[in-house]
C-alpha positions as CSV (number, residue, x, y, z in Angstrom):
1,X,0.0,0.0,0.0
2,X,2.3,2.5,-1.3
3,X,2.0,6.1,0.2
4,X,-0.1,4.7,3.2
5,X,1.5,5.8,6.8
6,X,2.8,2.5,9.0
7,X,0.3,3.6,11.8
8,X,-2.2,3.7,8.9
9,X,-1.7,-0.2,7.8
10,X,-1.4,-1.2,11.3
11,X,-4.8,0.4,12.7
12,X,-6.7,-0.9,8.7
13,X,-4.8,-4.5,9.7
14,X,-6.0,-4.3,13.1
15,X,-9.9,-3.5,11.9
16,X,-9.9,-6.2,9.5
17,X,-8.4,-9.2,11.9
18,X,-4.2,-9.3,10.7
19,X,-2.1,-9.7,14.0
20,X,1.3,-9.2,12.4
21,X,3.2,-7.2,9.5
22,X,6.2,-7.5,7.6
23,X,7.0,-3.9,7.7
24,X,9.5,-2.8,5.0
25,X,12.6,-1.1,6.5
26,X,14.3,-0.1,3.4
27,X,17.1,2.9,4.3
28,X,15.9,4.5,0.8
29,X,12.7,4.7,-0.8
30,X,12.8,1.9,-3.4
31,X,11.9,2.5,-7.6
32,X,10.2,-0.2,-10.4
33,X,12.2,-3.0,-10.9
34,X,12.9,-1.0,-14.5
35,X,14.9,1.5,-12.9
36,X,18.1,1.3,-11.1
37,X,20.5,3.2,-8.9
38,X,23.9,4.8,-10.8
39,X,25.6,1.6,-8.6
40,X,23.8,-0.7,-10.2
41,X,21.3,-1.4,-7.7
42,X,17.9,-3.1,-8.3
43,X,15.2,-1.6,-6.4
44,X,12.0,-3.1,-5.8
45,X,8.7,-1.6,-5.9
46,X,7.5,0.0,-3.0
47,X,8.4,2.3,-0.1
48,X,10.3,1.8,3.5
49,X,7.8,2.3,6.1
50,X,10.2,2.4,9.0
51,X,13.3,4.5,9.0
52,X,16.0,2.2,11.0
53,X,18.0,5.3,11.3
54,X,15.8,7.5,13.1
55,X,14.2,5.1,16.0
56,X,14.5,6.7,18.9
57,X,14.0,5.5,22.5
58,X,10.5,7.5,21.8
59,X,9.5,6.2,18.9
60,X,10.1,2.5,19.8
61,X,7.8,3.2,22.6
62,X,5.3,4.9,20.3
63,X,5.7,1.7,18.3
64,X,5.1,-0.5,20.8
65,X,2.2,1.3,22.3
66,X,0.3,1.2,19.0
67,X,1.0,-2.5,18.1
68,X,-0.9,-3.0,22.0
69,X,-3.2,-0.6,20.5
70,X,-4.3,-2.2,17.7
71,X,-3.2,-5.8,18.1
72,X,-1.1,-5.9,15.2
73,X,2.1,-6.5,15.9
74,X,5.8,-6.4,14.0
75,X,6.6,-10.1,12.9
76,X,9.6,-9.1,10.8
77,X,11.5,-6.0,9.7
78,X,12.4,-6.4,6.3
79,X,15.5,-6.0,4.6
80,X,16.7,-7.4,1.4
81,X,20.7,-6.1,0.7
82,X,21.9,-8.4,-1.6
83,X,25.0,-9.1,0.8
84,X,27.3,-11.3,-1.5
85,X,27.7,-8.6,-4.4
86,X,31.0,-7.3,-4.7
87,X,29.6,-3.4,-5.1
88,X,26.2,-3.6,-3.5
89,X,27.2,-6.0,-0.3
90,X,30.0,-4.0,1.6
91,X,28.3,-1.2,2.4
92,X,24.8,-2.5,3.1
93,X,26.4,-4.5,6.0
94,X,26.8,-1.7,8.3
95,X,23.2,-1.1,7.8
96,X,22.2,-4.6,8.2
97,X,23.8,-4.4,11.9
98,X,21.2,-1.7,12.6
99,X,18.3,-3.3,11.5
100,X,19.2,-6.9,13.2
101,X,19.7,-4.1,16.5
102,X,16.0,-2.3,15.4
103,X,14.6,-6.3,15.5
104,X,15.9,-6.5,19.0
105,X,14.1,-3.7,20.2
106,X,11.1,-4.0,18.2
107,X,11.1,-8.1,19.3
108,X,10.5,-9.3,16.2
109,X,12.3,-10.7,13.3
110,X,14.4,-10.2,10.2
111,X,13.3,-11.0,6.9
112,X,15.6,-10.9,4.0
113,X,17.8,-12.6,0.9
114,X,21.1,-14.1,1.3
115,X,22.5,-12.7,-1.4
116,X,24.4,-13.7,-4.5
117,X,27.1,-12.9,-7.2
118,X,25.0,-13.5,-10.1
119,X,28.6,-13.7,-12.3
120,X,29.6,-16.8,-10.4
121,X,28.7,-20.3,-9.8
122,X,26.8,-21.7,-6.8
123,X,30.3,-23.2,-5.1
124,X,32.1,-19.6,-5.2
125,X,29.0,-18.0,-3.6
126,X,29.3,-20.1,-0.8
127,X,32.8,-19.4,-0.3
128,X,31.2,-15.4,-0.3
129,X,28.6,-16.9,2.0
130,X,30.8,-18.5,4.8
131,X,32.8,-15.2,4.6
132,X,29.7,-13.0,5.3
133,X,27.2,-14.7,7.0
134,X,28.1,-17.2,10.4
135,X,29.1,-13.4,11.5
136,X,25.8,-11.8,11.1
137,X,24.4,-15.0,12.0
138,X,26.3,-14.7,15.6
139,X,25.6,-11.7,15.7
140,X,21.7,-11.9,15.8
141,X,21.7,-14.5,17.9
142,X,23.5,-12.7,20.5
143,X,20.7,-10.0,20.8
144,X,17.6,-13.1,20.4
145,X,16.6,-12.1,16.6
146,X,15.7,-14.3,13.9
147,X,16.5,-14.4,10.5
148,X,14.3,-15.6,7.6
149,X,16.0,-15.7,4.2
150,X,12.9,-15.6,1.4
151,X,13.7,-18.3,-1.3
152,X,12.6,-15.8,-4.0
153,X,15.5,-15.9,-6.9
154,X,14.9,-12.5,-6.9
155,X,15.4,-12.7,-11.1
156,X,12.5,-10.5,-12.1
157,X,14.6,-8.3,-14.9
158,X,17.7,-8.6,-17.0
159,X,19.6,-6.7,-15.1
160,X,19.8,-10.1,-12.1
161,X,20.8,-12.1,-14.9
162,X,21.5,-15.0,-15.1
163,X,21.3,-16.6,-11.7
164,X,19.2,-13.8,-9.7
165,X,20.2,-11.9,-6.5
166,X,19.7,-14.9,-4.2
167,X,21.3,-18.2,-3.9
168,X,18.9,-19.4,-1.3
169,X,16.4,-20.5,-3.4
170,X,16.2,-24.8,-3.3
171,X,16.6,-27.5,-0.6
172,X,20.3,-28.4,-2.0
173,X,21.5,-24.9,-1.3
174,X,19.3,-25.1,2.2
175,X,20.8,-28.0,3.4
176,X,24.6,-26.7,2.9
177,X,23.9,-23.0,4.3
178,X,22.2,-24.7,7.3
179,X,25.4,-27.1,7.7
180,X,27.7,-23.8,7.7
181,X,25.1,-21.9,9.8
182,X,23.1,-24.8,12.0
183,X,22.0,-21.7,14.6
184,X,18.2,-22.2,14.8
185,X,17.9,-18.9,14.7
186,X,18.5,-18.5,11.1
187,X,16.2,-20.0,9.2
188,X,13.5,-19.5,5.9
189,X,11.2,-17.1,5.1
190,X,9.1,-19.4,2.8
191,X,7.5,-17.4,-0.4
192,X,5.0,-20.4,-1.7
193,X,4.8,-19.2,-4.9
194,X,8.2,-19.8,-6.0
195,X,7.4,-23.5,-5.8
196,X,4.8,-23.2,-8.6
197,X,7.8,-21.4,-10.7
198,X,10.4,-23.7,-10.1
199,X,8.4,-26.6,-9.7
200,X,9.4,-28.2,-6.4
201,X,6.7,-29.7,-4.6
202,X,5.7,-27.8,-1.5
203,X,5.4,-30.8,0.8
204,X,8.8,-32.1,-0.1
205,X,10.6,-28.4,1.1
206,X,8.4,-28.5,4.1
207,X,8.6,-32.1,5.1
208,X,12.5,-31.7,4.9
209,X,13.1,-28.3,6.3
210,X,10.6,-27.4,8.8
211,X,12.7,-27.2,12.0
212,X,13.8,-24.3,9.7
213,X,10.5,-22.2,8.9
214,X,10.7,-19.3,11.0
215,X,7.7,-17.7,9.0
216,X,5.6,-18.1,5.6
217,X,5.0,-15.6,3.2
218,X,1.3,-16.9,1.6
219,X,1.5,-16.1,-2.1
220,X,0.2,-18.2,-5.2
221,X,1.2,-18.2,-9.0
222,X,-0.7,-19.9,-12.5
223,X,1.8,-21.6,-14.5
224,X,1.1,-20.3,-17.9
225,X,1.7,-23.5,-20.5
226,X,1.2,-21.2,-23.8
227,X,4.3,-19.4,-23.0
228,X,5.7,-22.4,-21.5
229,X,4.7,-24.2,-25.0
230,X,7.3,-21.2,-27.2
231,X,9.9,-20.4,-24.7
232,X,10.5,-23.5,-22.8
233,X,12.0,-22.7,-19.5
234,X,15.7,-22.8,-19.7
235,X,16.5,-18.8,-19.6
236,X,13.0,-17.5,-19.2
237,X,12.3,-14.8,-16.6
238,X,10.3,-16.0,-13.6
239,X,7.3,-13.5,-14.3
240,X,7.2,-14.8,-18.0
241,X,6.1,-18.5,-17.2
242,X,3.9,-17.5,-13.9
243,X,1.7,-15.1,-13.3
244,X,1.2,-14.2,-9.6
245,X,-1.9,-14.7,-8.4
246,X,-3.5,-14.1,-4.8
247,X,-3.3,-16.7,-2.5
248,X,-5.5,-19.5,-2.9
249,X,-6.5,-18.6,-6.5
250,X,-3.6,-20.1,-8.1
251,X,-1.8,-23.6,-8.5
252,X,-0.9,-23.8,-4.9
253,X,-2.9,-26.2,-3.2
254,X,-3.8,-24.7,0.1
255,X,-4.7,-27.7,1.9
256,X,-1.3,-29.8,0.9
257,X,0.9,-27.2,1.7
258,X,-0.7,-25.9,5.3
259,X,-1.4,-29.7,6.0
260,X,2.5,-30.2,5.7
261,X,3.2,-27.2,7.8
262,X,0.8,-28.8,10.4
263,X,2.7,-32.1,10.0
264,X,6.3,-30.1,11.0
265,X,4.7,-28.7,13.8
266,X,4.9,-25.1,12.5
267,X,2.7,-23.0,14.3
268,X,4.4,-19.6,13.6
269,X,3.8,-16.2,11.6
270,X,1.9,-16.4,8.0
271,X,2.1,-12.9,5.8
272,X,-0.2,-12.5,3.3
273,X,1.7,-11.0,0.3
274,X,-0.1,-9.3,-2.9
275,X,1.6,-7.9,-6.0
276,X,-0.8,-9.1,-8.5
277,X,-2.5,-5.8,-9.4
278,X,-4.4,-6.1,-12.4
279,X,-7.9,-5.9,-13.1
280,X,-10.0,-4.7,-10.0
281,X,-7.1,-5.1,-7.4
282,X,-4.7,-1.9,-8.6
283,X,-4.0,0.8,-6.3
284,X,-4.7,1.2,-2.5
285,X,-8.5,0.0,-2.2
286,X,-7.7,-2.9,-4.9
287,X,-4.5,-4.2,-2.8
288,X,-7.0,-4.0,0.4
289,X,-9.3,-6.2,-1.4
290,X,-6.8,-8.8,-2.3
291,X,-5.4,-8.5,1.1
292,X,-8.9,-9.6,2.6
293,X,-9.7,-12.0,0.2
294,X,-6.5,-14.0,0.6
295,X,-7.1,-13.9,4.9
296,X,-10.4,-14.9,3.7
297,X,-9.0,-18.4,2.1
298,X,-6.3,-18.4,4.2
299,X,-8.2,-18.6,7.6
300,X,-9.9,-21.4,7.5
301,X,-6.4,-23.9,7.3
302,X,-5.1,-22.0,10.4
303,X,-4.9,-22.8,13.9
């Protein structure tokens, strides 16, 4: 909901029955995923509603006060530096040490990518990985914060090609990062739709790595064949062979994935995500809409 307040979502989330926000804590306002930064940067639709740098003892109390308030409370702060990128990484760590300390006092969690040097292959990004991330890992735990990394490729243009901005995106890569990193409190933001995409079967990735859920992110996608039919899929843009949809109105199937999140004994935070905003869901009252319709199919398969 672009150009709505933070106190604004909470107190509409609050009315309408949401008990937790991701709450985007961006240091910069961020542009389409068509434009990018003179360094390079890709920048993702939408706007930080919390500024990290200016979160005084005041307004952490303000904060607090109105999640009491209106019963909506922070489940993540999210930031998504793409850490293992030679130009983009080094300075967003500083950064990233103030929003793992802004979790702390907010008592919530981090949300975010781990990163990747799209010009190299999978084993060199884990030598970047071991060199950036048991530290930040340590880190966090030492102030009791979390860290969900979203399994989202993050290849949505050109410019990411041609392996995305995030290695973590599969149970192979999961189970090495989690042998290099086995502190439970770094874990996975899982984005569902990304399974229709890369067609791994949801139950499978729960079933095999839910000690490691820390949260869900509830999104869906329709597989289009026609364009699967002329492109194939081997160098095709993620957006090109699904079409996000809003949860429950997809390919997903609601029941198989929340009865395999049952099965791991995963009982924590579910975000409802929308970004497909076509037809009557465009702009603020549309993205509302969406919003209430996925809690709407949502609901009924949690406990």
């Amino acid at each position: 909901m672009g150009g709505t307040s933070l106190e604004e979502i909470m107190r509409w989330a609050g009315l309408n029955g949401f008990r937790c926000l991701e709450v985007m804590s961006h240091p910069v306002p961020r542009m389409a995923d068509d434009a990018a930064s003179p360094a390079g940067e890709r920048r993702i639709e939408g706007v930080g509603q919390l500024e990290i740098a200016d979160l005084t003892d005041a307004k952490v109390a303000w904060l607090k006060g109105l999640m009491e308030e209106t019963g909506v409370r922070f489940s993540s702060l999210a930031y998504y530096p793409n850490l293992l990128h030679p130009t983009m990484g080094p300075p967003a760590r500083e950064f990233t040490l103030q929003v793992i300390d802004a979790a702390a006092r907010l008592g919530c969690n981090w949300t975010t990518q781990v990163g990747r040097d799209p010009q190299l292959n999978i084993e060199d990004n884990f030598d970047l990985f071991e060199k950036v991330w048991p530290d930040l890992v340590a880190y966090a735990e030492k102030k009791g914060v979390k860290i969900a990394v979203d399994n989202c490729a993050q290849l949505s243009t050109e410019f990411e090609w041609p392996a995305g901005f995030n290695m973590a995106t599969n149970p192979q890569v999961w189970r090495r990062m989690f042998e290099i990193c086995p502190q439970k409190n770094f874990g996975l933001h899982l984005d569902t739709w990304h399974f229709v995409y890369q067609r791994i079967d949801p139950e499978y990735a729960i079933t095999n790595f839910g000690d490691r859920i820390i949260s869900v992110r509830a999104t869906d996608g329709r597989w289009n064949q026609n364009v699967a039919n002329e492109t194939g899929t081997v160098a095709v843009l993620p957006y090109s062979l699904v079409q996000q949809r809003i949860v429950g109105t997809g390919d997903l199937k609601l029941g198989n994935v929340f009865g395999a999140l049952w099965r791991v004994g995963f009982n924590d935070d579910v975000i409802i995500e929308h970004e497909h905003r076509s037809g009557p869901f465009h702009g603020t009252s549309g993205v509302k809409k969406a919003l209430l319709l996925g809690k709407r199919l949502v609901e009924p398969y949690l406990t």
